[in-house]
C-alpha angles and dihedrals in degrees: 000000000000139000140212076226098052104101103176111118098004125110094190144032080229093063100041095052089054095055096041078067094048095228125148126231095261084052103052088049099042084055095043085054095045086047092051092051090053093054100052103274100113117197085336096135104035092130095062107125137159104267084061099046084043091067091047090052100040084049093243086121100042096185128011136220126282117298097023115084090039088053086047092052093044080049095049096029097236129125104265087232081062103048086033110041116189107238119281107253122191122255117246092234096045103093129218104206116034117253107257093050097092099175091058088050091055095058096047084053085051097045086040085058097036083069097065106086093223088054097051098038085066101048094048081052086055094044088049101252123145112252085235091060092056102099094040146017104357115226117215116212125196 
């Protein structure tokens, strides 16, 4: 039998929860809707349909709009934080390249000044890029 804890095959906890209730798509929306009805929403999400719960639970749609994670994880009975993780984000002290590769430290320290706008604004200047170009498609002029 499966479990909530079972992770093999799943993207996503949403997904998983859903199958360790062994309720198919149709049914887990038919029951989020019903939920939503009961809690004041009215007919709110409707226009809920499978194509839609497919990309929560693939992950393609990593967070939902208001209400929604919070009426999944009255539904499932897990904490929203839990079925809809915020993006993991690096640390500031993990490193990417180790410390004695310098050229690859050189490139993180690049990349690192290339993200402030005046920085960049020069280098695109030296490579022959207009300033306007900066924030999107580069032109190269020659």
């Amino acid at each position: 039998m499966l479990t909530a804890d079972d992770s093999v095959g799943f993207p996503t906890r949403l997904q998983r929860e859903r199958y360790a209730r062994r309720w198919t798509q149709q049914e887990a929306i038919d029951r989020l809707k019903r939920l939503a009805h009961e809690q004041g929403y009215g007919q709110r999400f409707d226009g809920l349909d499978i194509r839609t719960l497919s990309r929560y639970e693939t992950g393609r749609i990593r967070r939902p709009r208001a209400p929604l994670p919070e009426l999944f994880a009255a539904m499932y009975g897990v904490p929203a934080v839990v079925l809809f993780p915020a993006p993991r984000q690096l640390s500031p002290t993990r490193r990417l390249v180790p410390a004695d590769d310098v050229a690859a430290e050189t490139v993180v320290q690049v990349l690192e000044a290339l993200a402030h706008p005046a920085v960049r604004a020069q280098i695109l200047a030296l490579l022959g890029a207009d300033a306007a170009d900066s924030a999107g498609v580069v032109s190269w002029s020659r």
